[in-house]
RODO-799957 format. One record per residue: residue in three letters; x, y, z of N, C-alpha, C in turn; residue number from 1. Coordinates in nm, 3 decimals. Example, Ala and Ser with C-alpha at 12.3 -4.5 7.8 and 13.67 -1.06 7.14 Angstrom:
<sites>
SITE resn    n.px    n.py    n.pz   ca.px   ca.py   ca.pz    c.px    c.py    c.pz resi
SITE  ALA   1.319  -0.569   0.780   1.230  -0.450   0.780   1.320  -0.330   0.780    1
SITE  SER   1.285  -0.225   0.708   1.367  -0.106   0.714   1.290   0.003   0.787    2
</sites>
This chain:
<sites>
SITE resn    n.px    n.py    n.pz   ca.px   ca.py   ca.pz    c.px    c.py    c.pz resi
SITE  UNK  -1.178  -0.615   1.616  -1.258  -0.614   1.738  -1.177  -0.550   1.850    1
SITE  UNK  -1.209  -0.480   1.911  -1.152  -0.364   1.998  -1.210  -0.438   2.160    2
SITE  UNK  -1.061  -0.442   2.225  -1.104  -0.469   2.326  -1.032  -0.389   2.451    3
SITE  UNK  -1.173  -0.360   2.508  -1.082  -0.261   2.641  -0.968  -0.365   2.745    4
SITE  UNK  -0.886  -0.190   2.792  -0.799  -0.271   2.819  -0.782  -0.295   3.012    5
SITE  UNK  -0.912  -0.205   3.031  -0.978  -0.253   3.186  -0.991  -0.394   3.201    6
SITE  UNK  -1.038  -0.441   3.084  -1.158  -0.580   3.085  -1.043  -0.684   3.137    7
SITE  UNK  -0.994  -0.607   3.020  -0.850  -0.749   3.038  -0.765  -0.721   3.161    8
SITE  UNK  -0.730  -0.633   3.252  -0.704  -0.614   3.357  -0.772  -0.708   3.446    9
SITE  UNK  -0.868  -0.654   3.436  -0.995  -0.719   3.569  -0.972  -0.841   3.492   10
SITE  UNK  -0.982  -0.905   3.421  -1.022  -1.085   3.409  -0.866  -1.133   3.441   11
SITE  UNK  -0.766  -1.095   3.424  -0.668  -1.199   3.405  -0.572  -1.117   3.472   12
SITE  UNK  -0.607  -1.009   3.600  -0.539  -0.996   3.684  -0.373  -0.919   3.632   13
SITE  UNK  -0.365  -0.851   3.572  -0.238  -0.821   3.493  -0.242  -0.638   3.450   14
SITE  UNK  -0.126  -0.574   3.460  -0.106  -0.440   3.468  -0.150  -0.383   3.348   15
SITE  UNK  -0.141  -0.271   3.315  -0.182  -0.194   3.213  -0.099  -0.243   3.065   16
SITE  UNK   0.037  -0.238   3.110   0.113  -0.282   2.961   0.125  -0.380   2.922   17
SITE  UNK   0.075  -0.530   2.977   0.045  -0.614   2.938  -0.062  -0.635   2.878   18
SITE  UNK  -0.171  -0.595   2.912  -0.266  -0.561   2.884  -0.289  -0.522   2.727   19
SITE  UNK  -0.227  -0.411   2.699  -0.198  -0.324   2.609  -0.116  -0.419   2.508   20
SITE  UNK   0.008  -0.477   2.550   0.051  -0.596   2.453  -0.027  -0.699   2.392   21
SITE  UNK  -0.127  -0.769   2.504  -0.164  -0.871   2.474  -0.276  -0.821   2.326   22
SITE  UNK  -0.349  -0.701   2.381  -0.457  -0.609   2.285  -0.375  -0.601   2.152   23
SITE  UNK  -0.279  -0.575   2.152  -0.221  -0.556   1.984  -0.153  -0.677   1.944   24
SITE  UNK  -0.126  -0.752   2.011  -0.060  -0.902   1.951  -0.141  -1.006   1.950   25
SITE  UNK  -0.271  -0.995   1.984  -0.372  -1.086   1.948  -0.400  -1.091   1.799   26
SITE  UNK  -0.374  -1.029   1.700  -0.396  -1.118   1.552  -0.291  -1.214   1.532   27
SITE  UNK  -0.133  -1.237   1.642  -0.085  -1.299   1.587  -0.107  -1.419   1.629   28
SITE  UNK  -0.139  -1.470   1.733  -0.179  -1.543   1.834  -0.294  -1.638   1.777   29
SITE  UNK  -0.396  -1.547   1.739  -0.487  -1.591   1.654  -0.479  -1.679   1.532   30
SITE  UNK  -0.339  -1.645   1.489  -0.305  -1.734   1.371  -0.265  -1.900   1.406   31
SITE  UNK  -0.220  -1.918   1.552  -0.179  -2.061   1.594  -0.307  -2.122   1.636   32
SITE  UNK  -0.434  -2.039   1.737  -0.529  -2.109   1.747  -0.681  -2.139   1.627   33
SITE  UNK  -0.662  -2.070   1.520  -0.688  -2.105   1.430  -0.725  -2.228   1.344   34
SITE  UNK  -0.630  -2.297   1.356  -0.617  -2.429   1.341  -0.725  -2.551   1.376   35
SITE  UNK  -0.762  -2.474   1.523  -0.843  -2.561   1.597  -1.041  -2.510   1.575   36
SITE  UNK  -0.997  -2.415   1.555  -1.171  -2.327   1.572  -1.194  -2.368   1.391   37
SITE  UNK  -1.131  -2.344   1.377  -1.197  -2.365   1.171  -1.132  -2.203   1.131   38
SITE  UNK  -1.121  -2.220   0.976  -1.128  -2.111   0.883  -1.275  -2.018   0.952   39
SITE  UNK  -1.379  -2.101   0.965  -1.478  -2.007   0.874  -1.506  -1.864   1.009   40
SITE  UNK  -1.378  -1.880   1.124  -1.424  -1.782   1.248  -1.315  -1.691   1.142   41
SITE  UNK  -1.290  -1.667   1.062  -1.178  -1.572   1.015  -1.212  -1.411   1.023   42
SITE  UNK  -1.103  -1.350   1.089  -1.154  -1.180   1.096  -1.080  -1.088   0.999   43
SITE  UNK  -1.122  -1.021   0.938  -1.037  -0.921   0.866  -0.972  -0.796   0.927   44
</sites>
């Protein structure tokens, strides 16, 4: 899931390369909150 990296600017107030970090290190991130949402939200 592709997410712009305006969006995330504008919502959470934060520069371009964070931005850009947070956009590519979200599958790992995903793996700790996981736990809580269930298996069955799983993305490939």
């Amino acid at each position: 899931v592709a997410v712009a990296e305006d969006v995330l600017i504008n919502a959470y107030r934060i520069d371009r390369q964070e931005a850009r970090s947070l956009k590519y290190n979200r599958d790992e991130t995903t793996l700790f909150s996981s736990d809580s949402s269930g298996s069955s939200r799983r993305r490939d």
